[in-house]
C-alpha positions in Angstrom: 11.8 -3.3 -23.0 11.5 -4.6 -19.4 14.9 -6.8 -20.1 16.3 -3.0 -19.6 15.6 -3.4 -15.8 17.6 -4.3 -13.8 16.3 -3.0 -10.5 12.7 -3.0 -9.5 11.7 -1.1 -6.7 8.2 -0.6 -4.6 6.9 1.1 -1.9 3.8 0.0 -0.7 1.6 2.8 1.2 -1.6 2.3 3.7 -5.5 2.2 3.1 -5.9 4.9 0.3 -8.5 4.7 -2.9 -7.6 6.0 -5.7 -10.2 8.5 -5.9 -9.2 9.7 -2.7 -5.5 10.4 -4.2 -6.0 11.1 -8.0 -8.8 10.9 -8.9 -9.1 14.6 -9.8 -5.4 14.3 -11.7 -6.9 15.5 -14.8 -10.0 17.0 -13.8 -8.8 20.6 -15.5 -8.3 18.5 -19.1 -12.0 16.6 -18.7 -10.3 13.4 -17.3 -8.0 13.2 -20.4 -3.9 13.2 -20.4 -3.1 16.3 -21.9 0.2 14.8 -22.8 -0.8 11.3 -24.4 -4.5 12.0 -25.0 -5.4 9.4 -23.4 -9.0 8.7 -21.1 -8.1 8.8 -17.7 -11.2 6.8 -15.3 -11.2 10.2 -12.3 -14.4 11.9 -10.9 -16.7 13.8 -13.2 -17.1 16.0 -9.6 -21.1 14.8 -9.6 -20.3 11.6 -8.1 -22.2 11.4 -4.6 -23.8 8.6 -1.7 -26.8 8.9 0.2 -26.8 9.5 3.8 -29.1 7.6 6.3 -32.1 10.0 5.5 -31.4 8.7 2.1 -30.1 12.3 0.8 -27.2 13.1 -1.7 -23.8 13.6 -0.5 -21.2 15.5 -2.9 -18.0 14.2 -3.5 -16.0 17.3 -2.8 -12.2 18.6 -3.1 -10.5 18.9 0.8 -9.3 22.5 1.0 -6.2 23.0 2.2 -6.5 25.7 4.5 -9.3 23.8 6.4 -8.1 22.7 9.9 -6.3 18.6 9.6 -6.6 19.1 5.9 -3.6 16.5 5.4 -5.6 14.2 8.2 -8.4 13.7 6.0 -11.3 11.9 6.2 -10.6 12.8 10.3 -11.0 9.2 11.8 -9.8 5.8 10.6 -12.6 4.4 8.2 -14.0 0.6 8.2 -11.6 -1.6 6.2 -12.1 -5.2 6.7 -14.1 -7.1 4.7 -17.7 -6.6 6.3 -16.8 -2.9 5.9 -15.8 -3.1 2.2 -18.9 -4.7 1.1 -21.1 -2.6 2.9 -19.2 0.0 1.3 -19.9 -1.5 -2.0 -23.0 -3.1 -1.9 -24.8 -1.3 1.2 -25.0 -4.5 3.1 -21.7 -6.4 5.0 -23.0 -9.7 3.4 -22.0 -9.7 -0.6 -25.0 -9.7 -2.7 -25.5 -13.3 -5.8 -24.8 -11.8 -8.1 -22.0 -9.3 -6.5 -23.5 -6.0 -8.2 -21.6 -3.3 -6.5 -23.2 0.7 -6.3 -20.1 1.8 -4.2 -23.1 4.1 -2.5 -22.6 3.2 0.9 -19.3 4.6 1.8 -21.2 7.4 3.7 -23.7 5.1 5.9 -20.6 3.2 6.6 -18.5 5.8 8.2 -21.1 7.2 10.2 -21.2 3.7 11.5 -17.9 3.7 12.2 -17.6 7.1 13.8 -20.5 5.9 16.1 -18.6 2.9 17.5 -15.2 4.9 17.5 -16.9 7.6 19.3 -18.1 5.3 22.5 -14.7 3.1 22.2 -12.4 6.6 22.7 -11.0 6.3 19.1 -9.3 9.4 17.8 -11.7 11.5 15.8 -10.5 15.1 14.8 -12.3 18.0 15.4 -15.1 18.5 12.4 -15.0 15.1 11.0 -18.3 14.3 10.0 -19.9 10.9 7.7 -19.6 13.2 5.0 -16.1 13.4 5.2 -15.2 9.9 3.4 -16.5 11.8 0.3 -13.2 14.5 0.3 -10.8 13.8 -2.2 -7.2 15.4 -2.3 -6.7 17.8 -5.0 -3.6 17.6 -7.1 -2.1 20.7 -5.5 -2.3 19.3 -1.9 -0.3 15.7 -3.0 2.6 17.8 -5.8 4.9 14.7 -5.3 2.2 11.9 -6.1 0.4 13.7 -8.6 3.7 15.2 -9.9 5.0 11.6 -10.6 1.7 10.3 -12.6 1.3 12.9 -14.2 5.4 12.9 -15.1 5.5 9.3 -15.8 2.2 7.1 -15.4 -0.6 6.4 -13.6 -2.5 3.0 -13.4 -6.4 4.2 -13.4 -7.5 0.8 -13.2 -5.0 -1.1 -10.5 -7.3 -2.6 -7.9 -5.7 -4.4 -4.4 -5.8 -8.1 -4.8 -8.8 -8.4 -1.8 -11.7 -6.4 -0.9 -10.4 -6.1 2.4 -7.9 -5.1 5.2 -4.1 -4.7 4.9 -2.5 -8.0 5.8 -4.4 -10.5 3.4 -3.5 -7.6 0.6 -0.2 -7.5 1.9 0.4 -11.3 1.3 -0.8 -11.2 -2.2 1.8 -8.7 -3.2 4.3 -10.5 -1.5 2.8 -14.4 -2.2 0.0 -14.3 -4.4 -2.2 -15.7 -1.7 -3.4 -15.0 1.9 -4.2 -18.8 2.1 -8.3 -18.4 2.6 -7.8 -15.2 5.0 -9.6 -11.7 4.8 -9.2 -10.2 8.1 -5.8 -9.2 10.1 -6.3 -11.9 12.3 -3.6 -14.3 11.3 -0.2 -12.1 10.7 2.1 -14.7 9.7 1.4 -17.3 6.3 3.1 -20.7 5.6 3.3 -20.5 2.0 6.3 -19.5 -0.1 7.1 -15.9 -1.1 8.7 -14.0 -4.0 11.4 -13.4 -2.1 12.2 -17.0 -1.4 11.5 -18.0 -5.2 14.1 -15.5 -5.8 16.6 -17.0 -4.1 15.9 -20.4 -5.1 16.6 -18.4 -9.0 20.0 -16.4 -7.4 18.1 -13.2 -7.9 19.0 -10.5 -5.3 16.2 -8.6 -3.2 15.9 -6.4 -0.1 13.4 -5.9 2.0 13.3 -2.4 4.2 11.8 -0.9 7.0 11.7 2.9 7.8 12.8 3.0 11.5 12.5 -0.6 12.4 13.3 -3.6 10.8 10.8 -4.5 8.4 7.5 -6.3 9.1 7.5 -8.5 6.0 10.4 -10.2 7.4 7.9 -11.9 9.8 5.3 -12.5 7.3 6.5 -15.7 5.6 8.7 -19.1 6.5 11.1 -17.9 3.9 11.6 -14.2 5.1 12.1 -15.2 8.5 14.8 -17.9 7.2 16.4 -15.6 5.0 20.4 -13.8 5.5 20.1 -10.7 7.9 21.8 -9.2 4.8 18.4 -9.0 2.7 17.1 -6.8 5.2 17.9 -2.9 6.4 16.3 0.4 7.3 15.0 3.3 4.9 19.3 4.5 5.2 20.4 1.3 4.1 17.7 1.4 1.0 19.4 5.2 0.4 23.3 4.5 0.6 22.6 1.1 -1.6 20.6 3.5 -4.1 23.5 5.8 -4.2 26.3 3.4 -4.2 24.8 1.4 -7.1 24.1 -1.7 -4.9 20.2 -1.9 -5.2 19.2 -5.6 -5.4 17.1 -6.6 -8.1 13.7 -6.4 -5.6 13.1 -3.9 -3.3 10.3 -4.1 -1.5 10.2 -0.9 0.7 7.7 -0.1 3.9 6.9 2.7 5.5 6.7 3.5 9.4 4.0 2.1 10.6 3.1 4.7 14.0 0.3 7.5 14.2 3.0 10.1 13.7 4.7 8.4 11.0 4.4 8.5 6.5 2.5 4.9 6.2 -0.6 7.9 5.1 -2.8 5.4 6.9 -6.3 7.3 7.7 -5.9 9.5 10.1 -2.6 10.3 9.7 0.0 12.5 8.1 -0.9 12.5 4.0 2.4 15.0 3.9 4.6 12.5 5.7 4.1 10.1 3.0 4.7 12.8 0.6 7.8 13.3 1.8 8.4 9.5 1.5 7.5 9.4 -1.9 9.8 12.2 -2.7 12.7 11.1 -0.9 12.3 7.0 -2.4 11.8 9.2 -6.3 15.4 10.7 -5.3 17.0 8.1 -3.9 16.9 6.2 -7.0 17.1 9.4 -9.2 20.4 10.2 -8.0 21.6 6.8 -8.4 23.5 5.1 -11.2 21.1 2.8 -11.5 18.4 5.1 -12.2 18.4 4.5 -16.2 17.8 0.9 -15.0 15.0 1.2 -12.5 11.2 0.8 -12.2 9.4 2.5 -9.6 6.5 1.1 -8.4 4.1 3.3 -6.2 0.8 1.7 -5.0 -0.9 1.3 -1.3 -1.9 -2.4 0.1 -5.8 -1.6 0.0 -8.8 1.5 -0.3 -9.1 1.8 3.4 -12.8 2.7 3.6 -12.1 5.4 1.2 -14.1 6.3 -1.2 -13.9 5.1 -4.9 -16.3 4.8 -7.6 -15.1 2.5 -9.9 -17.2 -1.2 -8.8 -14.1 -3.5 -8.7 -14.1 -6.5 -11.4 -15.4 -9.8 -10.5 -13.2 -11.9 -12.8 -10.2 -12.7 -10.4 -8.7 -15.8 -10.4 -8.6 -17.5 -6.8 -5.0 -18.1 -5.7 -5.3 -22.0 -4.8 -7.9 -24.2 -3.5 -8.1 -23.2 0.0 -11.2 -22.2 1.5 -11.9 -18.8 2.1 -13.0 -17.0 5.3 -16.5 -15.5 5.4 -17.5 -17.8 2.3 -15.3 -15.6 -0.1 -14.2 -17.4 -3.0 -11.4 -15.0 -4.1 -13.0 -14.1 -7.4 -13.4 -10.4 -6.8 -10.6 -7.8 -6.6 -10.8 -5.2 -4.0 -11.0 -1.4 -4.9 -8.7 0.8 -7.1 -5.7 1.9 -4.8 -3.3 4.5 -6.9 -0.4 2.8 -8.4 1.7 5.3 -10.4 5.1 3.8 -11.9 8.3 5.8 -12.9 11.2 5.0 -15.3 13.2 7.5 -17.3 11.6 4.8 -20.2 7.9 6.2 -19.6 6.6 9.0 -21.8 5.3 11.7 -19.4 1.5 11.7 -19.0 1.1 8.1 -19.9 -2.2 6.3 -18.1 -1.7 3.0 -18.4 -4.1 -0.2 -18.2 -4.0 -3.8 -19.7 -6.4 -4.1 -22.6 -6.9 -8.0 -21.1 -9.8 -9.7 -19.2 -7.9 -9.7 -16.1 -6.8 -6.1 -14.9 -3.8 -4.9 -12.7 -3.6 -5.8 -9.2 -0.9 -6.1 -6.9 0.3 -10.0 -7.9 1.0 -7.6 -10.9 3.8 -6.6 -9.1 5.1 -10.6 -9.1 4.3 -11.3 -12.3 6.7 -8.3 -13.8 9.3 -9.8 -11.0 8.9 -13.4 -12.4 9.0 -12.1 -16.3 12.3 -9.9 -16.0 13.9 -12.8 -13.9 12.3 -16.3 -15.3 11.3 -16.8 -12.0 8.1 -19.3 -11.5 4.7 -18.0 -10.8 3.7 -18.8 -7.1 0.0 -19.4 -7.3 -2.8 -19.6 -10.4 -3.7 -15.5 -9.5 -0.3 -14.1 -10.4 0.0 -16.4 -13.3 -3.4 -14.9 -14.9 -2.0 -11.6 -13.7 -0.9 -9.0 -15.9 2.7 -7.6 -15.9 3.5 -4.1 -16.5 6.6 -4.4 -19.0 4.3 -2.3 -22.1 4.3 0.8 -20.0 8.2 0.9 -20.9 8.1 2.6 -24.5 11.1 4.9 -24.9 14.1 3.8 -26.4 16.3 6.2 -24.9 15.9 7.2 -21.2 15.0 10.9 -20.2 16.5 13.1 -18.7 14.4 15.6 -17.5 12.7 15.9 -13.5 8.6 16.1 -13.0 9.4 16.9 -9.9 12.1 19.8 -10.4 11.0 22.4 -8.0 8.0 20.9 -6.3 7.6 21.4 -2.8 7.0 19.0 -0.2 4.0 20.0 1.4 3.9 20.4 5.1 0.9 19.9 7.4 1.3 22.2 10.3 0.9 20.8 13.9 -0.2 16.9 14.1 -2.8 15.9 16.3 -0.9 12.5 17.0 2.3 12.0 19.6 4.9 9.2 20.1 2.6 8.4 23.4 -0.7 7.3 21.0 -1.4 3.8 21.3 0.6 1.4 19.3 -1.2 1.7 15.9 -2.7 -2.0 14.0 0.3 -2.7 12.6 2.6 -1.9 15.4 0.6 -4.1 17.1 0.8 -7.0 14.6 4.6 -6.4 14.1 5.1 -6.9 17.6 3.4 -10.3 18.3 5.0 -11.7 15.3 8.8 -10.6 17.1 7.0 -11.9 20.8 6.8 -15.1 19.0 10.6 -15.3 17.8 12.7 -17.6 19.5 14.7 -15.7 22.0 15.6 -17.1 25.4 15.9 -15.2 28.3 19.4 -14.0 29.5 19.7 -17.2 31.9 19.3 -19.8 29.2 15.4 -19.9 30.3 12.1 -20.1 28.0 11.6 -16.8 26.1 9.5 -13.7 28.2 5.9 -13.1 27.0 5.2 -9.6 25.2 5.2 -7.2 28.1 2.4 -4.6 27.4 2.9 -1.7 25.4 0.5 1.4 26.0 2.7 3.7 23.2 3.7 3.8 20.2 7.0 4.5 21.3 7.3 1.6 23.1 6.0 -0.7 20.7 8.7 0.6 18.2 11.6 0.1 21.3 10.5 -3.5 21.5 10.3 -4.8 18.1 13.7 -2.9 18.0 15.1 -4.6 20.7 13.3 -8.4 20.0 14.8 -8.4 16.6 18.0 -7.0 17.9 17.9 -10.3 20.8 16.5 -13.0 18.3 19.3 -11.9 15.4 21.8 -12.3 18.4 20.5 -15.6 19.6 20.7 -17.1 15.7 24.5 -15.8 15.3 25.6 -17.5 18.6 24.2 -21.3 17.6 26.3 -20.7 14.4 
């Protein structure tokens, strides 16, 4: 069935467990698709963590009407790699043999809120260690839930590291992060899909939401690549509605404190929005009969999960990894829901293989549909996600037809916040671009940026100068 596809499509969304999203999806039907009858792996609703003094915390559902419900957990949890195992194992060093608890997400927050709290982090009003332990009821997220529970939900997709954003990044993009688990290096020197597709003629686009896209600075052959294979969010939409989607997409979000990248602490209903607005871009298309939606986030983001990830992972290449890490254990389950008028509603899908989803999943059902050579030994062990297309005819009915996109109320955040992580990242990797200056002279340094707002105006205006610069030594 996947020959049927023509178009493949994904947004990837910031630092959100699965649990934290879905994970009470079919609480109502005792964690079962009502539709498919199917087992679906969400909370029970007895699942807890100790505190420091050792006592039970509930897992509990956020109410809506509580103030910064859509801000949830309040502050920005631990993510990188120390974080995650402390998370997981209680301690930031990775037990021999890795037997993962997932009981210390509590004890880990309230460390982080501590150091957060003297560093002048943003922590909103009521946030507490408890906190972590608030998961989003269906009701709250109508546009995710609406679309796994419409078309299907991948219980047991885990991101490809236990770790931060970039490294996971860079194994959806390149099946590797070359030995790295932290955000410190932002560029790799290894080959991505998107190079591997043109080497095979296969189209692809790569899109930003407000600013060109920061995967375009992630890999030698990004960077390389035609200004043409990169847009905005309102180039993704006309190409959608003109029937001009490339055969890859590969969508981001915007990456600021008031923007939809969902990142903890920021607007869940933004990226609601998002989500709805991608669904019905390609919805409306004439494509649409011919497209796979994939929805999934880079990594857990210190949010709490229960599931203990799978230590069967197949290292990427030989190169030796940061912190000791050899690569052979996934990170936590992130929600990955894909849509396709060829997926029965209600479907939960998971391989019945050794090796379990994870995002080189992603490249593996790029490389099936289009004959396109695996780029490391992880996402040729990886699983693609062709079986989850079963219907012979496409439908036509809408999960989403009159859902509302939820609203938050006032946000906390403003366009003069710091530049967040990743605006941060995205504009050292443009400072590094070769522009010169308007006299012919070296390139300027990175002047500094205190907001958002001006981070966004400079990575504007560096890729703007450096896409100028290439066209006049043509």
């Amino acid at each position: 069935m996947l020959e049927k596809i023509q178009h493949i499509v994904v947004l990837m969304l910031e630092n959100r467990s699965f649990d934290h999203m879905l994970g009470l999806l079919y609480a109502e039907t005792k964690n079962t698709s009502p539709s498919t009858g199917q087992p679906f792996e969400g909370l029970a609703g007895h699942e807890t963590n100790p505190d420091a003094s050792g006592r039970a915390v509930p897992v509990f559902p956020i109410n809506p009407k509580q103030p910064y419900a859509y801000f949830m957990p309040g502050a920005d949890p631990g993510e990188g790699y120390a974080a995650a195992n402390d998370q997981l194992f209680g301690s930031t060093t990775a037990p021999t043999p890795p037997a993962a608890t997932n009981s210390g997400f509590v004890t880990d927050f309230a460390y982080t809120l501590g150091w957060q709290q003297r560093e002048g982090w943003k922590i909103l009003p009521g946030t507490t260690a408890a906190s972590i332990l608030g998961v989003f009821p269906p009701a709250m997220l109508p546009v995710l839930s609406g679309l796994a529970r419409g078309y299907a939900v991948c219980d047991h997709w885990f991101a490809s590291v236990p770790t931060e954003t970039m490294p996971n990044r860079a194994f959806a993009c390149a099946a590797t992060s070359q030995g790295r688990v932290d955000d410190k290096t932002h560029s790799f020197t290894v080959p991505s899909i998107f190079g591997q597709l043109s080497k095979s003629k296969v189209s692809w686009a790569v899109y930003g939401y407000d600013a060109p896209p920061l995967t375009r600075q992630n890999f030698p052959d990004t960077v390389s690549a035609p200004d043409a294979n990169f847009g905005l969010f309102t180039d993704f939409q006309k190409a959608a509605a003109a029937g001009k989607l490339a055969a890859f997409t590969f969508l981001e979000p915007s990456w600021s404190a008031t923007g939809n990248s969902q990142h903890p602490n920021y607007d869940v209903a933004l990226g609601e929005q998002l989500i709805h607005d991608v669904y019905y871009a390609v919805r409306n298309g004439p494509g649409w009969n011919e497209t796979l939606l994939i929805v999934t986030y880079d990594e857990h983001g210190g949010c709490y999960d229960h599931v203990a990830p799978p230590t069967n992972a197949v290292p990427p290449d030989a190169t030796p990894g940061e912190n000791g890490f050899d690569f052979k254990r996934f990170g936590l389950r992130v929600p990955a829901v894909l849509v396709s008028p060829l997926i029965a509603a209600g479907t939960v899908f998971r391989v019945g293989g050794p090796v379990p989803l994870d995002h080189t999943s992603i490249l593996k059902t790029v490389e099936t549909r289009w004959k396109v050579h695996p780029l490391t030994a992880r996402d040729a062990a990886a699983p693609d996600v062709g079986a989850v297309l079963t219907l012979a005819v496409p439908r036509t009915d809408d999960p989403l037809h009159g859902v509302v996109v939820p609203i938050s109320g006032e946000s906390p955040f403003s366009k003069n916040e710091p530049p967040s992580h990743l605006e941060q990242i995205h504009a050292e990797l443009v400072a590094r671009l070769p522009v010169p200056d308007h006299g012919g002279g070296p390139q300027q340094p990175m002047p500094t940026l205190k907001t958002s707002a001006d981070a966004h105006r400079y990575i504007i205006e560096r890729t703007a100068a450096w896409k100028a610069a290439k066209a006049r030594t043509r």
